[in-house]
N, C-alpha and C positions, 0 to 999 in steps of 0.2 A: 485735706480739703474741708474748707466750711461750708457747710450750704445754711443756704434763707430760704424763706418763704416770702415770695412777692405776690403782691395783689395790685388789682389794677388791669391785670393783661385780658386782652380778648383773641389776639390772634398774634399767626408768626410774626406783622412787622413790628408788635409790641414787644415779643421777646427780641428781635431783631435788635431794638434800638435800647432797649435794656442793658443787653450782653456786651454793644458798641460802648456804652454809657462809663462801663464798669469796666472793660480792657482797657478804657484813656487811661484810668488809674496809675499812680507810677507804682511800682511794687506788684502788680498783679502779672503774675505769672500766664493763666490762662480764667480763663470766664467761660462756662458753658448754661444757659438757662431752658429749660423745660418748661413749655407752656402743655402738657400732657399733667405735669404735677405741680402745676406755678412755682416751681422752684428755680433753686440758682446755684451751682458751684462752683466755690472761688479758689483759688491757689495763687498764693505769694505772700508778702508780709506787708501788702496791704491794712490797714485797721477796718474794723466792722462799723466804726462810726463813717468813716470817708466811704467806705463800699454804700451805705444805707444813703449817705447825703450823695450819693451819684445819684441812685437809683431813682431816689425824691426826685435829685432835679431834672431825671426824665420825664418826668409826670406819673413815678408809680411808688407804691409802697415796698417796704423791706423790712424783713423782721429773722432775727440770728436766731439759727434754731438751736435748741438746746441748750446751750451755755453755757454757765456752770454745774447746773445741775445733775442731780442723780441719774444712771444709767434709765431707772423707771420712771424718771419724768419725762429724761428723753425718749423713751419706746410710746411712751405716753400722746408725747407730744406727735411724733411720729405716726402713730395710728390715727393722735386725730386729724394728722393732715390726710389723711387717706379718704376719712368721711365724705362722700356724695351729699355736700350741703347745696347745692346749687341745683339739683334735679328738682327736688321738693318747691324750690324759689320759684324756678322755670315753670313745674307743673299747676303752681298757684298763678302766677303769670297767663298764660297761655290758655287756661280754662276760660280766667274772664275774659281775654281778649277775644276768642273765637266764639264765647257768648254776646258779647258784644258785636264782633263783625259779621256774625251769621244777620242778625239784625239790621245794621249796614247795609248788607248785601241784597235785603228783603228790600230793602226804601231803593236804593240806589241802582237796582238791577232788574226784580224782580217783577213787577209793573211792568215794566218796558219789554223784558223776553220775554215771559213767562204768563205777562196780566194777570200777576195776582193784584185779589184787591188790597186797596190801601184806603183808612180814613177817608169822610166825607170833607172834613177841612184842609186837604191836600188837594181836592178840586181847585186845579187851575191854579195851583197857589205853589210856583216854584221855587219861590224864597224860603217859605216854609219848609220844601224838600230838603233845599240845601243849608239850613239852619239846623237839620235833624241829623243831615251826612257831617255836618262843620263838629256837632256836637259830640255826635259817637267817634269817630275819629279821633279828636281827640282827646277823648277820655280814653281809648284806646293807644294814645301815642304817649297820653301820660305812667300809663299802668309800666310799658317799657320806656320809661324815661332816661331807664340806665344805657341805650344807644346814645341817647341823646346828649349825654353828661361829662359817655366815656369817646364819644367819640371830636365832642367839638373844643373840649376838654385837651386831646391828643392834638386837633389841629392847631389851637393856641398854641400848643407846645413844638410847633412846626415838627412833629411824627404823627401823620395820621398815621388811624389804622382799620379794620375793617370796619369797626363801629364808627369812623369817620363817613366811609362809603354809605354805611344803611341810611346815617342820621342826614347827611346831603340831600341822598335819594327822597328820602319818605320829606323832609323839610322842603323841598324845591317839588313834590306834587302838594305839599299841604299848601304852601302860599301862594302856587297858580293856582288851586284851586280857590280859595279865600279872595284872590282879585277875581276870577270869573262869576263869585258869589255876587261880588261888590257891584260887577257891571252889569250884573243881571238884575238886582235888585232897581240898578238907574233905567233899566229897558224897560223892567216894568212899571218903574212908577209913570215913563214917558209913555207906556203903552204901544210899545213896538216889542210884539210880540213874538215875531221872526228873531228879533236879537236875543229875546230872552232865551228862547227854545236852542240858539245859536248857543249860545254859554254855557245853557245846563249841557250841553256835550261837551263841555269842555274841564267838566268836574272831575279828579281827581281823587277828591277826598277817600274813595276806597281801594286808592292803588295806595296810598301815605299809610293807610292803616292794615291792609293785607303784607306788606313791604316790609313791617314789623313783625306782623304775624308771622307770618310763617317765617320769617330769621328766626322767633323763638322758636318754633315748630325743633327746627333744625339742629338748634342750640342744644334743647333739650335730648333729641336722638344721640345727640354728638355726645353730652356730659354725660346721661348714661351708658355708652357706650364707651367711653372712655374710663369711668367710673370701673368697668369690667378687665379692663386692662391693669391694673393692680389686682386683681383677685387674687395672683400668685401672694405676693405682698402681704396684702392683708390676713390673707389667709397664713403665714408666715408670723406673723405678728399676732394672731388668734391664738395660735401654738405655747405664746411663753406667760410659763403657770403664775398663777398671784400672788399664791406663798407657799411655806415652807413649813416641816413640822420639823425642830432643830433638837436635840438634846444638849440640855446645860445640869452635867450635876445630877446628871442620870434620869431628870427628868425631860419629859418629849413639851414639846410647846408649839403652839402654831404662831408664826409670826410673817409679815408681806415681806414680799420675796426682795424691796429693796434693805431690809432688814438684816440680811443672812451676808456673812462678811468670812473673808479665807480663811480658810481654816477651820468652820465650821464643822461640828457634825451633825446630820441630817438622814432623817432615816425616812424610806420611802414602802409603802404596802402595796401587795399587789392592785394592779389595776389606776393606780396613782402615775401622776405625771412625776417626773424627774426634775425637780426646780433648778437646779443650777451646776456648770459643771464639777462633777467630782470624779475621785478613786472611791471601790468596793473597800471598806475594811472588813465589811461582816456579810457574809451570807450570800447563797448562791440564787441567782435567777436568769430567764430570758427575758430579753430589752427589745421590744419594738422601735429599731429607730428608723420607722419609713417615712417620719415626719424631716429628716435633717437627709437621710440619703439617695430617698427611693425604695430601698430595701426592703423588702413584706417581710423578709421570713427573720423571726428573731435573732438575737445573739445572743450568746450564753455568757453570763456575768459573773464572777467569784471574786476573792479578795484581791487587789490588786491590779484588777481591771477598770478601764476608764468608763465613765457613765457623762451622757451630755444631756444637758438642757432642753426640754419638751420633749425627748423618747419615754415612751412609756412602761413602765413597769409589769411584768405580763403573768410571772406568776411567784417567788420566794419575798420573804421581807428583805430587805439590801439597808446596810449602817453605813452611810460614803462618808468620806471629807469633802469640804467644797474646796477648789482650788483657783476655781475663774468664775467670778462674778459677775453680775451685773451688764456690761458694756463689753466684757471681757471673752463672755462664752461664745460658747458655738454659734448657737442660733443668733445673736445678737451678731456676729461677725457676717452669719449668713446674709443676714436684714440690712446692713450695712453694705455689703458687696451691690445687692441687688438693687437698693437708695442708690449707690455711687454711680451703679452702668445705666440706672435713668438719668442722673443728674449730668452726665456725661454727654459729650455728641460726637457718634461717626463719621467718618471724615466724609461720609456721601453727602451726610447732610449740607455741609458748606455750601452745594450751590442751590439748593431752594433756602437759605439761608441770606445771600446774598440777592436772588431774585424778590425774597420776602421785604429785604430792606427798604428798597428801589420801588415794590410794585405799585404801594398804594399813591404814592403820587404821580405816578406815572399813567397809572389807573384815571383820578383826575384830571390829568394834563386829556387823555385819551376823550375823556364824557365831555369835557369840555371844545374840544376838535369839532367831533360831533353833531354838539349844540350848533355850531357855528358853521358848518358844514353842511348841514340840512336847512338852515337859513338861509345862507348865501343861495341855494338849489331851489329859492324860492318857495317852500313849504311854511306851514303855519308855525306860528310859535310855541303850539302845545304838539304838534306832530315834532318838533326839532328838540321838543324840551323830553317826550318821552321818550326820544333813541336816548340822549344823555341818560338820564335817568335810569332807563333800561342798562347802558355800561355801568354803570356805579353800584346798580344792585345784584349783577348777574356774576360780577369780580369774585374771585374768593381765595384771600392770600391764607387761611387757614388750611384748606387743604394740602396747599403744599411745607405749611409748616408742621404740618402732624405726620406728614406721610414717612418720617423717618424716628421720631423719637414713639408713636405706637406701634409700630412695629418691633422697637427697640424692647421699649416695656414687656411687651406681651414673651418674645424670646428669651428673655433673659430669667424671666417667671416658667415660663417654661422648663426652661436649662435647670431654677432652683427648685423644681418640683420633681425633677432628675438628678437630683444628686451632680447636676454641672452648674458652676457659678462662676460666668465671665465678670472678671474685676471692673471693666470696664465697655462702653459702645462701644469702642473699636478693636477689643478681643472681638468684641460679639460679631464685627463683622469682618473681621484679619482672617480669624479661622475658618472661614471656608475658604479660603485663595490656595491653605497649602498645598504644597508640591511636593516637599518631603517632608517625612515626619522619621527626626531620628528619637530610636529609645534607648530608656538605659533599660539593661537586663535584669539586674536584681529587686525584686519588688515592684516591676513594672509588669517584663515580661513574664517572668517567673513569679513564685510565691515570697520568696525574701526566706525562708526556713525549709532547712534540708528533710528531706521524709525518703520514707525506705520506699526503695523503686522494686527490686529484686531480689528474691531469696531464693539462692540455690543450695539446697543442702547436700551432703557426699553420700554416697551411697550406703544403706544402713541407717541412715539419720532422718528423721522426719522432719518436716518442717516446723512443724509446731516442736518440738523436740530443741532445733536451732534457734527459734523463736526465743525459747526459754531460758536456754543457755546463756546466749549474746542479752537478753534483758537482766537477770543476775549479775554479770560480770558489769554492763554501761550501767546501771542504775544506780552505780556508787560513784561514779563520773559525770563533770561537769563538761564535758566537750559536747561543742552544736549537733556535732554526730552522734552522740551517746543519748541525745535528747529523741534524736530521730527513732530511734530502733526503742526508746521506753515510750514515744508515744505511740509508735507501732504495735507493743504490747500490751500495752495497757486498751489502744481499739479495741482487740483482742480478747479482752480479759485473762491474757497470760498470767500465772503466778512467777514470781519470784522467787530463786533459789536462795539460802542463806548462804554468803561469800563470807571467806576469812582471810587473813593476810593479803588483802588487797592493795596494789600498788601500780602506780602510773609510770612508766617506761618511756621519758620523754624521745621522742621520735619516732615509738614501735608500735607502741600499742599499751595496752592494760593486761594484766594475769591476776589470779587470784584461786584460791582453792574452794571445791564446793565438795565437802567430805574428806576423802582422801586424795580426789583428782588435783590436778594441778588445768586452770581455765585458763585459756589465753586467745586475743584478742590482739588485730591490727592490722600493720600494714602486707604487701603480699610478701616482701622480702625477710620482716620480721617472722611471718610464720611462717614462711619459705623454708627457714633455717632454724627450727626446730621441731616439725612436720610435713612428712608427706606428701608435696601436693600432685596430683596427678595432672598430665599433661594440659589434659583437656580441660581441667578445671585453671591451669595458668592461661588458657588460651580464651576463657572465658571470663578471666577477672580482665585482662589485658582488654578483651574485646568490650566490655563496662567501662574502664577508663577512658577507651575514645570515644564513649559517647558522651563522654563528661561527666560520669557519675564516681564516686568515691567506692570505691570495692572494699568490705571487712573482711578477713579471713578471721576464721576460729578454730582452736585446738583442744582437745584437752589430751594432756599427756603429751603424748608423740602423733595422735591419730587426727586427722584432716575430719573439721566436722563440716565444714560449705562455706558458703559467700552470702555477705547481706551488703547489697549496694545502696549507696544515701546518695542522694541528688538535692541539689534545687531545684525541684521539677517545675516545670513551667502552668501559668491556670490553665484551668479547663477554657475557660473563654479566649484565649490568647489568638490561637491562629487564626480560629471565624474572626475576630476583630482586625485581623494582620490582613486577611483576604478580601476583608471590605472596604480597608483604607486599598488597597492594590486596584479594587475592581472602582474605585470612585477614581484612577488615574495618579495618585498617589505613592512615589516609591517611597519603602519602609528600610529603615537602616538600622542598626543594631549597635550600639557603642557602651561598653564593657570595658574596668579595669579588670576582669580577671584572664587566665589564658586562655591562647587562640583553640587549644583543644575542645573545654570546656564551652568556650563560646559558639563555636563551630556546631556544635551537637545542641545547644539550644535553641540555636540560627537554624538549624535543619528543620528542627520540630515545629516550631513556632513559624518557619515562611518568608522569613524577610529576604530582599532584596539582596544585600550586603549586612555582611557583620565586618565590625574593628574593634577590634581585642586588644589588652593593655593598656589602656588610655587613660591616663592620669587626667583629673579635673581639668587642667589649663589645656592639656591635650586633645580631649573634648569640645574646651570652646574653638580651639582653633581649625577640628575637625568640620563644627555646626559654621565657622565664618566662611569656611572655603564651600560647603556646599550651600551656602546661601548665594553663592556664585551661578548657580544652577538655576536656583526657583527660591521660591517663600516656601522658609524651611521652622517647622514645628520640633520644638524640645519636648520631650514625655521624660518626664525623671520624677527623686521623689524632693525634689526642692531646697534640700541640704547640698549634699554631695556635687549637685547638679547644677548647684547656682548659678557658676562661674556660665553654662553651658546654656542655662535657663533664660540666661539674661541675654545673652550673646544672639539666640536664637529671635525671629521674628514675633513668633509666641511662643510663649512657654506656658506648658501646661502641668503643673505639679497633680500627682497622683499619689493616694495611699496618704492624704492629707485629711481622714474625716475628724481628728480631734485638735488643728491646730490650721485654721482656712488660712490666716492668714501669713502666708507665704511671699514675702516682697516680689523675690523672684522671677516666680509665677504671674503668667495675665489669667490664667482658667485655673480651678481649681477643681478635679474630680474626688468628689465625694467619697463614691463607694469603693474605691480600690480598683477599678476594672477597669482593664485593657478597652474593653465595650464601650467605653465612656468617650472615646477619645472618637472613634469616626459618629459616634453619636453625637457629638460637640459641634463635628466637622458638617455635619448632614445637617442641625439644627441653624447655626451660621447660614450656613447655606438658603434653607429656605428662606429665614430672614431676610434674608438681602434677598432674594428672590421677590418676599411680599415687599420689600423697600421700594424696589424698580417698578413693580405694577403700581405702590401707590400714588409713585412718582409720576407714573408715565400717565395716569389719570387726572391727576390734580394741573399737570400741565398739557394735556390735551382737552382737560374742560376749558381751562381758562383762552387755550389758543384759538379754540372752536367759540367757543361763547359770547367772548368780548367784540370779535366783527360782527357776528350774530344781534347781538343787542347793538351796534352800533350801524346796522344796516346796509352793510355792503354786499350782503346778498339779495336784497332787495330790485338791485337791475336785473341780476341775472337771475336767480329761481323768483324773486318774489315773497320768500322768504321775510317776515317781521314777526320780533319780537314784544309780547307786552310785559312792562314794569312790572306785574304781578308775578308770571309766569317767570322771570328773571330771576326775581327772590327766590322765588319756591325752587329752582336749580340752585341758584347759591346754599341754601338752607340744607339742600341734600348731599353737593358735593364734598363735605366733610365726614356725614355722615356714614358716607361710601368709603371712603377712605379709611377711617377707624374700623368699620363692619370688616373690609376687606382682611384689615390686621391681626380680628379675635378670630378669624380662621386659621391663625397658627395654633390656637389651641388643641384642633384636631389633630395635630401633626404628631405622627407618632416616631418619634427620636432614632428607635433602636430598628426599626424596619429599614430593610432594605430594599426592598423592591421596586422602590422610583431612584435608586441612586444613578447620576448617569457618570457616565468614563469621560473622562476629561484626558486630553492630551498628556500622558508622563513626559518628564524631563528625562533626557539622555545624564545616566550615571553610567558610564562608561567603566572598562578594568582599564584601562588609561587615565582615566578622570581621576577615580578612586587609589590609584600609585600615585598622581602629583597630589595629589591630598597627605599621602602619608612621605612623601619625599624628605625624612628625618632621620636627626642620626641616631643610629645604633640602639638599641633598647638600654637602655645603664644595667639592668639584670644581665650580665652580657650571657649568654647559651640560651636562653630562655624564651618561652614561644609564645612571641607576641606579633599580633601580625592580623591580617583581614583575610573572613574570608567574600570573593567576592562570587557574582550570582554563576558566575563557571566553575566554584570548588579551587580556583587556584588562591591560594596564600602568597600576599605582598609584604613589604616591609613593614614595619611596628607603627603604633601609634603616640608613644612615649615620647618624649620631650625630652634631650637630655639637658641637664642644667648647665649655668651660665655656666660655673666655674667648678673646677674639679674641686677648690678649696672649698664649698659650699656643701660640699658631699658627703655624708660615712656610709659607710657598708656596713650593717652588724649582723654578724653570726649570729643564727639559730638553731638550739635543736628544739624538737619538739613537735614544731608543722607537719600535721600529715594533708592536709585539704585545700580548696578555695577559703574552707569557713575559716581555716586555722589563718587563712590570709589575711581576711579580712577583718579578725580580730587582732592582728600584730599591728596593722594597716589603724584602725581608728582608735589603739592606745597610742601610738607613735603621733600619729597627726592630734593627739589629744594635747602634746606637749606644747607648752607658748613660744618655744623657739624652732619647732617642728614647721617648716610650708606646707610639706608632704609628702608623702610615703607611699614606698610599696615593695609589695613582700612574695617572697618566691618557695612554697613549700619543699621543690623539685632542690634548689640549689641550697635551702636552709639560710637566707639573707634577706634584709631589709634594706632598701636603698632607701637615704634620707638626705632630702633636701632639708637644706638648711636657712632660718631667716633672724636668725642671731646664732649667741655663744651658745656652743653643745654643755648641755650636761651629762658624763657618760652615767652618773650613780641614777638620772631621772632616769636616761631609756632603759638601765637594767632593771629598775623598780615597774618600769612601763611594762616590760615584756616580761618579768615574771610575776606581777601583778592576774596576768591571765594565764599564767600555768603552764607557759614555754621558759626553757631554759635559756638563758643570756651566754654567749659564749665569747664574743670579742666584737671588738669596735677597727674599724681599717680609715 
């Protein structure tokens, strides 16, 4: 998307006839403009000279932002489009003119209500009155000349637009009153005094210059108020550091941060900002990054760990490499998502959109009716000319053009100051519609790494005892399991036994000697059958298995020493987040390539509706197509794996995305990791469109009430009239209102739940959910893939099997004992360029591989023992 910056605009039917200007275009794909940020974003292969020469010849300015330039000119340039230059304008504006009309209002008002006095040479000298109102006036209508410029300017261009309406209005009381001057100056010279006295009530000159006023009044409430509405933004843009201190040659240098180029290294001190993204190569610290996620409490940093752009430094020295620059980083992608979803428009907007385009001459055609209507009914020509007058200043197509991109702005600022960033307005307002939200399990629901759930030790054995054993023998192995039980130990501060003739047992387990003992470690059957295990303890590895967890057994010698179970256990935030999407009316689904056992028992813990287990990626999306049969249906994955499913889905919302936002995928982007994020996303949408509809239903319930109001059709029946001053001063506010109403999203507190309400769920049926999986056969054939649904019964698989049995191999494995050991055979195989996709079975020791060219069998045997399983044969 390109965006510009336009000038020129003062209200929605300016953007109106801008965005029409620039969709004639051939080549332009979509045109959305923002009169919250005078901007414009263009899509297609339109050129930026023909975009600029549309815009021109609507009557407005274009200027391409960024260009070629550096990432830090563009952030540059960007921040300075953010500057409140037009309040400061407004408040010079404004001061002199209500110094001036207070004056005005003293000659032209004040005498007559009030009897204040006034000069001796105004005795009786009403030309002289009106020669002091002709004069203030307008010096007063010169000060806002820019109505008068921008609006008659627009109507040459046949688009008026509201400064059409102001500059009409205050122009059509300046020149009645300027003839009422004329014909009272002819009453007096003839000395008919009755006519004079006649005419000075017929002066206008302080509704022409109040009628101005106070629009600035308003103007300026509006610009600072909108002005507030990037705060997130700005405040965003505040965030990214200036420069860097880099080392060249072992010396340290400070140099501006567009300076610093990949591959840098750059070392940062405590309490310093983190200029640009890198990896740790040296030295250990905690990282404040509540600036990019939300997140207060530090992270802990060491070599090899990712570090992003504006988190701060909190306490160790840290040596990084930069690896994303400029335009490239986090925060800069951050900055860029939140640009896009203002520059963007929700699809609510289209109809104040369309009324915006229409109004102002319509508006027009209306004052002019009026005029002509209170004539014909026999009234004077300054009583018919102030209804008119009164419709043309009381209009206001501004309000209904803001009432949907400030509220856009302010949520989507919101969302990036929570660690949620809608890619676009209509994420921002798709996501509160869901009806289902399916998830993926690994890294969504769960943590993505296995950790020790259970340790049962055998009788005579301590735990810590077993603790110490099992870390000794895994601490010389690379398996995801063996990581689990050394970082169990190491919490701990276990020591380590010194092993010797250590050796890996592809399928079993590990052994090795500590002294003269002989250790061993594995599966239940492995130690089944060279140890003791008592009953009770097979009854209780068996009963860990269906909860989905991985059971170790360990021996030394012949003696049973206990059980250390690994899981992927699920977050702590998982289920409250699963329960609040459930209690907002929302059913939660669960979609998992691993087994239905596995999935079953993290579907219990975590709450969800339904679980479907084994489901290969394309399996996935065709599970998210069928239930988008249902309702508007949300994807949660982590944006890879998920793509196919991400995409398929009405939104998708990638998660566990905080060092890489930008995810095609994905329309949401959750920052922090957390399940929490996701009906946080859903509840902030929500209000959103919530303040959309109030500001909508405001902006066109002033205009429906206001405009017969000034045009006097309740005048028969209540008696009811409007004056021309009194008109502006409602137009001037009801924008005002409108933006006010929108920065009360900033109070909205994301993660509460205590206003969420229960929306109707969609029927998911155990019916629904079986013609969902109505497929053939799993290709793993014995294997337990399958759903379970909200009754505990298990249906058919969710696996796909492929076109042609010629597209397929089976290859033996030994080696797999787990999910984990799955899903590493699973993403070397799918690593392969003639690999579609895979998947692997630890239970039957096999990989089924779709096939998208010629097999190489020497690649999958280097694939799979690459990671430390044995290759056994190809079928």
């Amino acid at each position: 998307m390109q965006q510009y910056s336009i000038t020129g605009m003062s209200c929605a039917a300016c953007s109106a006839r801008v965005e029409k200007a620039v969709s004639k275009l051939p080549g332009v794909s979509s045109c959305a403009v923002s009169l919250l940020t005078n901007s414009m974003g263009v899509e297609g292969s339109a050129s930026p000279a023909e975009i600029i020469a549309a815009v021109e010849g609507a009557g407005y300015g274009a200027k391409l932002k960024g260009g070629e330039r550096s990432a830090s000119a563009s952030m540059s340039e960007a921040d300075s489009a953010l500057i409140d230059r037009e309040t400061p304008k407004l408040k010079k504006r404004l001061i002199a003119s209500v110094i001036l009309l207070l004056i005005l209002m003293y000659f032209s008002m004040g005498h007559m209500m009030w009897s204040w006095p006034l000069p001796k040479w105004f005795d009786n000298n009403h030309v002289a009155m009106g020669l002091v109102q002709l004069v203030l006036s307008a010096l007063i209508m010169v000060i806002n000349q820019r109505f008068f410029t921008s609006g008659f300017k627009a109507l040459w261009n046949r688009s008026p637009n509201m400064d059409t309406l102001v500059a009409l209005g205050s122009t059509a009381s300046f020149v009645w009153s300027l003839y009422a001057l004329f014909m009272m100056t002819r009453a007096q010279t003839d000395g008919d005094m009755m006519l004079v006295e006649h005419y000075m009530m017929e002066f206008y000159f302080e509704s022409a210059a109040m009628i101005v006023t106070l629009i600035t009044v308003g103007k300026m409430l509006e610009a600072r108020s909108k002005g507030k509405t990037t705060d997130a933004l700005k405040g965003l843009m505040k965030l990214a550091p200036k420069s860097a201190v880099i080392v060249e040659n072992g010396i340290e240098k400070t140099v501006p941060i567009e300076a610093v180029k990949k591959g840098d290294i750059f070392v940062v001190r405590p309490g310093e900002s983190i200029p640009v993204d890198g990896v740790v190569i040296d030295g250990i610290s905690a990282v404040n990054e509540a600036s990019l996620t939300g997140e207060s409490i530090p992270v802990d940093k060491q070599a090899g760990s990712p570090v992003s752009a504006a988190t701060i430094n909190e306490s160790g020295f840290l040596t990084c490499e930069a690896t994303r620059v400029g335009e490239d980083t986090t925060l800069s992608q951050i900055i860029k998502m939140v640009s896009d979803a203002a520059a963007t428009k929700a699809p609510i907007a289209k109809i104040a959109d369309k009324v915006s385009g229409i109004f102002v001459p319509v508006v027009i055609v209306i004052a002019v009716i009026t005029f002509i209507v209170w004539l014909a009914l026999g009234k004077e020509f300054s009583y018919a000319l102030a209804r008119g007058i009164s419709v043309l200043v009381i209009s206001c197509p501004c309000a209904l053009g803001l009432a949907t991109p400030v509220a856009i702005m302010v949520g989507s600022g919101m969302g990036a100051k929570n660690g949620i960033l809608f890619k676009t307005a209509v994420s921002l307002e798709e996501a509160g519609k869901a009806q289902i939200v399916a998830l993926d399990k690994t890294g969504t629901v769960t943590s993505g790494e296995p950790r020790v759930t259970d340790i049962i030790p055998a009788g005579g054995i301590s735990e810590k005892e077993l603790i110490s054993l099992a870390y000794s023998l895994e601490s010389r192995s690379e398996h995801p399991l063996a990581r689990a039980i050394v970082a169990r130990a190491e919490e701990n501060s276990v020591s380590a036994l010194e092993v010797s003739d250590f050796a890996a047992l592809p399928g079993n387990g590990l052994e090795g000697r500590i002294g003269a003992n002989l250790l061993r470690g594995g599966s239940m059957n492995y130690i089944g059958s060279v140890a003791k295990v008592g009953g009770e303890m097979l009854e209780r590895a068996q009963a860990l298995a269906a909860e989905g967890k991985t059971p170790l057994l360990f021996a030394r010698d012949n003696d049973f020493l206990g059980i250390i179970a690994v899981a992927d256990v699920i977050k702590p935030e998982s289920p409250q987040a699963i329960a609040e999407l459930q209690n907002m009316g929302i059913r939660v689904v669960m979609l998992t390539g691993d087994n239905e056992r596995t999935a079953r028992a993290i579907g219990a813990q975590a709450g969800v509706d339904h679980v479907i287990a084994g489901v290969l990626p394309e399996g996935k999306e065709r599970v998210i197509r069928r239930l988008a049969e249902r309702g508007k249906v949300v994807m949660v994955g982590d944006g890879i794996n998920d793509a196919p499913a991400l995409t398929r889905a009405d939104m998708g919302f990638a998660i566990g995305a905080g060092t890489d936002v930008a995810i095609d995928a994905a329309d949401v982007v959750l920052m922090k990791s957390k399940l929490s994020d996701v009906p946080a996303a859903i509840r902030l949408s929500r209000a959103t469109l919530r303040n959309i509809h109030e500001n909508l239903f405001w902006a066109f319930i002033y205009n429906i009430i206001g405009i017969p109001l000034a045009a006097g059709v309740f005048i028969p029946i209540f008696g009811w009239t409007l004056n021309p001053m009194f008109g502006a001063a409602a137009m001037s506010l009801s924008s005002f209102c409108v933006v006010t109403n929108a920065l009360r999203l900033n109070l909205f507190k994301v993660h509460s739940a205590k206003r969420d309400k229960m929306r109707t769920p969609v029927e998911l049926d155990k019916a629904f959910i079986e013609s969902i999986l109505d497929l053939p056969a799993c290709p793993l054939e014995g294997t337990e893939c399958g759903v379970e649904a909200s009754d505990g019964n298990a249906v058919e698989p969710a696996v796909e099997q492929p076109e042609s049995a010629a597209k397929t191999l089976t290859v033996h494995i030994e080696g797999m004992m787990c999910e984990h050991c799955e899903r590493s055979v699973k993403a070397a195989l799918e690593a392969l360029p003639f690999v579609a996709s895979a998947e692997a079975s630890h239970e039957k020791g096999v990989a089924v591989v779709v096939l998208s060219g010629e097999a190489d069998e020497g690649a999958i045997k280097s694939a799979i023992e690459s990671e430390d399983y044995e290759f056994i044969s190809i079928e």
